[in-house]
C-alpha positions as CSV (number, residue, x, y, z in Angstrom):
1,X,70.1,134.2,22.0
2,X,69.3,131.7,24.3
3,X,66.8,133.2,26.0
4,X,64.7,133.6,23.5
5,X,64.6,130.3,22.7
6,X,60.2,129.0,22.6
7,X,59.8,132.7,24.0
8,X,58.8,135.6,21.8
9,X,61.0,138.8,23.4
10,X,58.1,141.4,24.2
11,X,60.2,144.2,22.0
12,X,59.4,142.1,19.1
13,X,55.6,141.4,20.8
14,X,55.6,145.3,20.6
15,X,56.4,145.4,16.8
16,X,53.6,142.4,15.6
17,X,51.3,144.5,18.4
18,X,51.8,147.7,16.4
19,X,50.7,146.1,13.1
20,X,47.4,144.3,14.2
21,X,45.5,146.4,15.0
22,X,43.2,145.4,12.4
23,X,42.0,143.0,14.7
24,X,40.0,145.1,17.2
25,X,36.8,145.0,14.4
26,X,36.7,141.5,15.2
27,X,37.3,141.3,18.8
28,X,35.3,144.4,19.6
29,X,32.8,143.0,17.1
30,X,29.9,144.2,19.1
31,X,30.3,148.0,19.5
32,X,30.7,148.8,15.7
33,X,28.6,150.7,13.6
34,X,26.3,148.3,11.4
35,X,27.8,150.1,8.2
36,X,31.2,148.7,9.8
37,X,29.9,145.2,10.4
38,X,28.7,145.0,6.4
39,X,32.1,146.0,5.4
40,X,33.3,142.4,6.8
41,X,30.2,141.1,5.4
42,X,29.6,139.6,1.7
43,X,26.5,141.3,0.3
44,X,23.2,141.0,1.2
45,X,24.1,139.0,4.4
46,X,21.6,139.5,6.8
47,X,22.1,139.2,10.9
48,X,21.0,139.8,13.7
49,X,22.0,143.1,15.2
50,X,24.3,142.9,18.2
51,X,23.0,143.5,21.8
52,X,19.9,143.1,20.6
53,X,17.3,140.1,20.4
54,X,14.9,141.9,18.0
55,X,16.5,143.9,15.3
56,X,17.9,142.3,12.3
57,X,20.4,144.6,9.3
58,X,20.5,143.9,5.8
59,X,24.0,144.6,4.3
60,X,23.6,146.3,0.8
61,X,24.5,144.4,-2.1
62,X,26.3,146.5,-5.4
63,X,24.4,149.7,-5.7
64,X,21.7,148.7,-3.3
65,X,21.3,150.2,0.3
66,X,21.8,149.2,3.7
67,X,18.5,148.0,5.6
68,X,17.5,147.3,9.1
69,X,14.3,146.5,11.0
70,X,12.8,145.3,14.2
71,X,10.6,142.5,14.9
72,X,7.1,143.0,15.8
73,X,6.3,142.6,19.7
74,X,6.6,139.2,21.1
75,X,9.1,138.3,18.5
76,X,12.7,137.6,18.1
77,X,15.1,137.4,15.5
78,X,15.8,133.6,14.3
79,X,19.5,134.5,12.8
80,X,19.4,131.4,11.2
81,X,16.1,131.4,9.6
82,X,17.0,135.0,8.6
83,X,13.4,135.4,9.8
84,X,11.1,136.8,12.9
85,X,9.6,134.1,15.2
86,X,7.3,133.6,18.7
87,X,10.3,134.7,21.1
88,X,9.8,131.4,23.3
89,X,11.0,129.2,20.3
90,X,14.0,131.4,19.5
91,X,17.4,131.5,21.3
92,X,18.4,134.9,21.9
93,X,22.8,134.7,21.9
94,X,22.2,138.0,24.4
95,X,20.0,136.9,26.8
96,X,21.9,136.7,30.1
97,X,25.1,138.2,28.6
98,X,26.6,141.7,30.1
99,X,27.6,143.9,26.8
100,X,28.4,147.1,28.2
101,X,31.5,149.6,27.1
102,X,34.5,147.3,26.7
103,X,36.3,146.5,30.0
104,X,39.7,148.2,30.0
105,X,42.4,145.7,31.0
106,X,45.0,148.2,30.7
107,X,43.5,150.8,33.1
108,X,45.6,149.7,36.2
109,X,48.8,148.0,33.8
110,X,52.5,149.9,33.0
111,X,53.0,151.2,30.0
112,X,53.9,148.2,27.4
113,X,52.4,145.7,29.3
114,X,51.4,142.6,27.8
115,X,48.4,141.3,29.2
116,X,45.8,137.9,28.2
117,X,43.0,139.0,25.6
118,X,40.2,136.9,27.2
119,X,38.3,137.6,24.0
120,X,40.9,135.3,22.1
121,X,39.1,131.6,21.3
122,X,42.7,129.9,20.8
123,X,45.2,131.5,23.4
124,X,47.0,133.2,20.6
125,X,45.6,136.4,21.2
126,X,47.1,139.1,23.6
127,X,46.9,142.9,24.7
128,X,49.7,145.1,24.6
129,X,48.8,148.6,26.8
130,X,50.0,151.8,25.3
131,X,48.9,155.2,27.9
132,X,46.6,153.2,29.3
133,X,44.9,151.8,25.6
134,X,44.3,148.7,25.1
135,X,45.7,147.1,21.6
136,X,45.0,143.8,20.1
137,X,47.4,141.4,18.6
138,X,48.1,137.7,18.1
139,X,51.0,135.3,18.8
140,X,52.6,134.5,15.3
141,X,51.7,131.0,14.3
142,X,52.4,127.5,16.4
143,X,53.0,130.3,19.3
144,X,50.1,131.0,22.5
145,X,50.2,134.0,25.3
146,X,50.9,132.3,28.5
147,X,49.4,134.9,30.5
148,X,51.8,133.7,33.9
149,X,55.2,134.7,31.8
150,X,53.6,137.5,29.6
151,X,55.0,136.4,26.1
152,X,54.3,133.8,23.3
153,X,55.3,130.1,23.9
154,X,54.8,126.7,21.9
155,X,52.4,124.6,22.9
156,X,54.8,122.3,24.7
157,X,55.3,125.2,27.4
158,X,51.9,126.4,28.7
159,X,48.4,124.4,27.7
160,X,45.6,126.5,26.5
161,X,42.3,126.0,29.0
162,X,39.5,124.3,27.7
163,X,37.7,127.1,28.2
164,X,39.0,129.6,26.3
165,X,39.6,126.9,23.2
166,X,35.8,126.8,23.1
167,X,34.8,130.6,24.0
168,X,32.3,132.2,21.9
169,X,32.9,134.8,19.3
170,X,31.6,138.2,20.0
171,X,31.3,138.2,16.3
172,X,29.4,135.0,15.9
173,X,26.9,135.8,18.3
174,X,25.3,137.8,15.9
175,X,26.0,135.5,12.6
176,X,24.3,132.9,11.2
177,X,26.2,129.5,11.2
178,X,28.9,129.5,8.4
179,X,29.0,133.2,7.7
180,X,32.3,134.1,6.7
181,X,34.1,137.5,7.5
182,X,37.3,139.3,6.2
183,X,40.4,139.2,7.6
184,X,41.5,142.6,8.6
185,X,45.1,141.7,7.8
186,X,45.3,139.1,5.8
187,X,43.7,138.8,2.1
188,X,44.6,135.5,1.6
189,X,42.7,134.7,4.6
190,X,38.8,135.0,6.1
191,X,36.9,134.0,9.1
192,X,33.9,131.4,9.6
193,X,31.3,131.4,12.0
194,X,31.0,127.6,13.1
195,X,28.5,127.0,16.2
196,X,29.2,130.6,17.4
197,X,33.1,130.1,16.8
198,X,35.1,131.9,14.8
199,X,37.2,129.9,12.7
200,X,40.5,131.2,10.7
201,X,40.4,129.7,7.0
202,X,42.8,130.5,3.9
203,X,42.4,130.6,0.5
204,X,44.4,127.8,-2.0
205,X,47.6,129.5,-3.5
206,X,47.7,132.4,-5.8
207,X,43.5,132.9,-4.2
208,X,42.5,135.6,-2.2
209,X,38.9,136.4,-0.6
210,X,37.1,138.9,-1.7
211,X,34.9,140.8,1.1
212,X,32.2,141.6,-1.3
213,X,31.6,137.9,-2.9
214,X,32.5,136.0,0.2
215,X,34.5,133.3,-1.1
216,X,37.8,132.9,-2.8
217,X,38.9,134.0,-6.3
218,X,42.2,134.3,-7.9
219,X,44.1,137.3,-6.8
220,X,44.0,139.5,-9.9
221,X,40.2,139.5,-9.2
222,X,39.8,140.1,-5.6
223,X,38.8,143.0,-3.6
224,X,40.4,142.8,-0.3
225,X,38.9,144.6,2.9
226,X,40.3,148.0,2.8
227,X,42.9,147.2,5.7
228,X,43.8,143.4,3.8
229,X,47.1,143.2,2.1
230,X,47.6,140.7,-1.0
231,X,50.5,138.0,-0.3
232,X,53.6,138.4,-1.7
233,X,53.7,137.0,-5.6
234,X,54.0,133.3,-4.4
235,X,57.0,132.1,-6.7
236,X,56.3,129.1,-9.4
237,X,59.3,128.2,-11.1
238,X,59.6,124.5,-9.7
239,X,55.4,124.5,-10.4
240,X,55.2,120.9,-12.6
241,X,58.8,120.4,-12.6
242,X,60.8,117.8,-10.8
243,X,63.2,118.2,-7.6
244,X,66.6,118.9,-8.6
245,X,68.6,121.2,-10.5
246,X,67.2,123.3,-13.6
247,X,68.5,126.0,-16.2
248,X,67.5,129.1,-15.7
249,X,65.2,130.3,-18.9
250,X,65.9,133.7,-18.6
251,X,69.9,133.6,-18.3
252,X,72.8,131.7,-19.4
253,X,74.8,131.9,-16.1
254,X,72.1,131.4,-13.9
255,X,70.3,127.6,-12.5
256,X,67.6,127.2,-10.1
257,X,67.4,123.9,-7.2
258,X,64.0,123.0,-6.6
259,X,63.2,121.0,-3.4
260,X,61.2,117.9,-3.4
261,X,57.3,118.5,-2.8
262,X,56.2,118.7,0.7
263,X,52.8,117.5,1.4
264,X,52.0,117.4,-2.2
265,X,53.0,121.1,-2.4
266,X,55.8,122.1,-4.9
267,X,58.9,123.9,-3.9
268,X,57.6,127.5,-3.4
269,X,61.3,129.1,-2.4
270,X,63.7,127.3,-4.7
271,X,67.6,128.6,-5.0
272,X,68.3,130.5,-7.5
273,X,72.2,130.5,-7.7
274,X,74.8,132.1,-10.4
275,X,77.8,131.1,-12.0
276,X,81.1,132.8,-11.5
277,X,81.7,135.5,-14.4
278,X,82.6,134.1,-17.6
279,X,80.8,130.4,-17.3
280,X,77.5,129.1,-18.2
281,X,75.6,126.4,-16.3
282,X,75.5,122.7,-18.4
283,X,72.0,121.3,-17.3
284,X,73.9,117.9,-19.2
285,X,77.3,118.2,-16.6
286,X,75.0,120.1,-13.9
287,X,78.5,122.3,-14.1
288,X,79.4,125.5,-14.3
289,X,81.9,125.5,-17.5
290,X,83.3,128.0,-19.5
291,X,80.7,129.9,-21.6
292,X,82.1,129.0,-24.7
293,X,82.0,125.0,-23.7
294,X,77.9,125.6,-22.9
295,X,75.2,125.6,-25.5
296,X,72.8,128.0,-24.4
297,X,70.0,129.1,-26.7
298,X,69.4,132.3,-24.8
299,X,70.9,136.1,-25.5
300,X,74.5,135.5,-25.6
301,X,74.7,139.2,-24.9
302,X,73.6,138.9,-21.5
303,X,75.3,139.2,-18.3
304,X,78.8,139.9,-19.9
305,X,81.1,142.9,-20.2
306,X,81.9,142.0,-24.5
307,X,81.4,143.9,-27.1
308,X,81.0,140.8,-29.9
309,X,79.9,137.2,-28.6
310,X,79.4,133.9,-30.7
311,X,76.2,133.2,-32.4
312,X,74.5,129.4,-31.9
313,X,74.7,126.9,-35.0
314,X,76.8,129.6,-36.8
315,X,80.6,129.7,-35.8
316,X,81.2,132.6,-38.5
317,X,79.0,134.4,-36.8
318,X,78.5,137.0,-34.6
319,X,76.2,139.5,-32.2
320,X,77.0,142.7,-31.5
321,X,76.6,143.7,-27.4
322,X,75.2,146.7,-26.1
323,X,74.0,147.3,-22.7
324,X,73.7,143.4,-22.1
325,X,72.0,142.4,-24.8
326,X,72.3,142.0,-28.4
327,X,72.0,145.1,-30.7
328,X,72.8,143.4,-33.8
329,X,74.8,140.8,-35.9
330,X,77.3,140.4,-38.2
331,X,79.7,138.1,-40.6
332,X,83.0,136.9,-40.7
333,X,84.4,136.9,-44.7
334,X,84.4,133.4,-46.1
335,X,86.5,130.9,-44.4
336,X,87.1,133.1,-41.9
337,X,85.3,132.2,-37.8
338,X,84.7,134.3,-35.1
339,X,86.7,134.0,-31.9
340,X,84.8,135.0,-28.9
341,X,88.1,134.8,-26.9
342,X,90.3,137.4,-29.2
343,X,87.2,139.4,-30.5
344,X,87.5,139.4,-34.0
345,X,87.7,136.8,-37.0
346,X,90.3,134.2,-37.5
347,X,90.6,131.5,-40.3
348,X,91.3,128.4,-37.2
349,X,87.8,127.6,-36.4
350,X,87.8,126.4,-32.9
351,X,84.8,124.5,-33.2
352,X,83.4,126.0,-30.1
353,X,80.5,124.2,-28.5
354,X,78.8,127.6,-27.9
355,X,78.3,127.9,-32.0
356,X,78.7,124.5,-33.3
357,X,75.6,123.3,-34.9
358,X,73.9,120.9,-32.7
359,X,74.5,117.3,-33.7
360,X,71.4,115.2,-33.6
C-alpha cells in the first residue's frame, strides 16, 4: 500500500476515466452541434458561434425554437453586447487561433496510456487512450496529472505551470463573461465563464442546478443535464442539534453521535450505533441499560423477538407484538401488573421504569 501513497494507481485512473466521459462536451466544446451547445446552456442565452467571428445562435427558451444568424458584412459579433458591431472595434476570441479536427494524442500512445489533457485549465485533467481514442477524465479532488510520472499527485509533488492555470476555455471563447454551463456529471455542480476561464462552482446543500433556469434550486425542483446525477440524499439528523450523543427518534435501541460543526457546517455523516439486544439507550445515563430500566416513548414493539411488552405510564398494561410492532393492547385484571420479563400478569408490581408514570 505504500506505493500508492500521494499517487493515484492508473487501474483506478482507468475506472474514474471510464466514468467521465461526460466531460468531452466541455473540452471539445468547439466541434458540437449548436443544438448540443444549448443543451448546456440556460434558455435564451445567446453566443457567439464557435470558429466563427460573425454568426451568433439563440438557444430556444420553453416551447420556443432555436435561432441563429450572421452579421452583415464588415461586422462581427460583440458576445458581450449580444449584438453586431464595425469589426475593427470588436475582438474576435478566433482570430489567430488554429481550430481544426481535434489533435489526437493517443494516435502514437499504448493502449491505456495516460497522457496530459493540454485542454485542462487546472492540471487536473488527463487522457486515458483506449484503441487509439482519446478519453477525458479528471484527477479526483486536491489531486493534479503530473504528465512526467503519468498519474495524479497532491500539489506538494509536481507544480501546475502558470500557463496552463490560466489557459483559456474552448468553451468560453464563445460565451459571454459569467455564462454558466452544466456539469456533465455532477448536478450539484455548474461551470462559469470568468474572462474566458471556466470556472467549477457548486450549489449550497440539498441545491442542485438546473440546466434550463441556470442557477440553483432545491433538488426536488431541478432538471439536471441529461448525463447529471443528483447527490446522494445529504443526511440531516445532527441539522440544529448540538455535538454529542442523541436518541434515536425512530427506535428505542438505537442513538446517534453527532460531530462538532466544521467550518460552520453541521455533522453531515454522524454514527448511528445500536444497543446490544434486550437494552435501550438512556439519553439521561448516555447508557445502554436494560429495556425495562429505559423510558422510551417510542413502539415498545420494535426491534424485539416478544410477543407482549409493557405499556408507558400504565404498569397493568400491555401491547400485543406482531411483526415488530404493536398490533394491539390489552389489561391485566385489577391489582394484577404485567411482567415484561415472565410474559404474563402478576399481583408484585415491579415498578418498572419502562411503565411507571413519569414523575414530574
Amino acid at each position: 500500500m505504500k506505493q500508492a501513497r500521494g499517487i493515484l494507481s492508473l487501474l483506478a485512473l482507468a475506472s474514474l476515466a471510464a466514468i467521465a466521459l461526460g466531460s468531452n462536451a466541455i473540452d471539445e466544446f468547439d466541434y458540437l452541434s449548436v443544438q448540443e451547445i444549448c443543451s448546456l446552456l440556460p434558455w435564451e442565452t445567446s453566443f457567439l458561434r464557435p470558429t466563427t467571428c460573425d454568426n451568433w445562435v439563440t438557444c430556444p427558451a420553453n416551447g420556443s425554437s432555436l435561432e441563429q444568424g450572421a452579421c452583415a458584412t464588415g461586422l462581427f459579433y460583440n458576445k458581450q453586447l449580444g449584438r453586431c458591431n464595425v469589426a475593427a472595434s470588436v475582438r474576435c476570441p478566433y482570430t489567430g487561433v488554429e481550430v481544426g479536427a481535434p489533435a489526437n494524442l493517443c494516435a502514437n500512445e499504448t493502449e491505456g496510456s495516460f497522457v496530459q489533457d493540454p485542454s485542462s485549465s487546472n492540471c487536473r485533467g488527463y487522457i486515458l487512450c483506449q484503441g487509439h481514442t482519446q478519453i477525458h477524465a479528471n484527477c479526483p479532488s486536491e489531486l493534479i496529472f503530473n504528465p512526467t510520472s503519468r498519474s495524479c499527485v497532491y500539489n506538494n509533488q509536481y507544480t501546475c505551470p502558470q500557463s496552463q492555470k490560466t489557459h483559456t476555455s474552448p468553451a468560453c471563447r464563445a460565451l459571454p463573461n459569467n455564462t454558466r454551463l452544466a456539469h456533465t456529471e455532477h448536478c450539484e455542480r455548474y461551470y462559469e465563464c470568468i474572462n474566458d476561464i471556466l470556472h467549477t462552482r457548486e450549489c449550497e446543500p440539498q441545491k442542485a442546478y438546473d440546466v434550463n433556469r441556470g442557477y440553483c434550486v432545491d433538488i426536488d425542483l431541478v432538471s439536471c443535464y441529461a448525463t447529471a446525477a443528483l447527490p446522494e440524499p445529504e443526511n440531516t439528523y445532527c441539522l440544529n442539534r448540538t455535538a454529542g450523543y442523541h436518541a434515536d427518534d425512530q427506535s428505542c435501541s438505537h442513538y446517534y453521535i453527532c460531530g462538532k460543526p466544521v467550518n460552520g457546517k453541521y455533522d453531515t455523516e454522524p454514527q448511528h450505533l445500536s444497543c446490544a439486544l434486550g437494552q435501550y439507550f438512556d439519553i439521561e445515563k448516555l447508557s445502554c441499560r436494560d429495556r425495562l430500566n429505559v423510558r422510551c416513548l417510542l413502539d415498545r414493539c420494535v426491534g424485539n423477538n416478544m410477543s407482549y411488552v409493557n405499556v408507558v405510564d400504565d404498569c397493568q398494561k400491555y401491547a400485543r407484538c406482531s411483526g415488530g410492532v404493536t398490533a394491539g393492547t390489552g389489561r391485566c385484571p385489577e391489582n394484577y401488573y404485567f411482567d415484561e420479563r415472565s410474559q404474563g400478569c402478576t399481583p408484585i408490581n415491579y415498578n418498572y421504569i419502562a411503565c411507571s408514570p413519569r414523575i414530574v
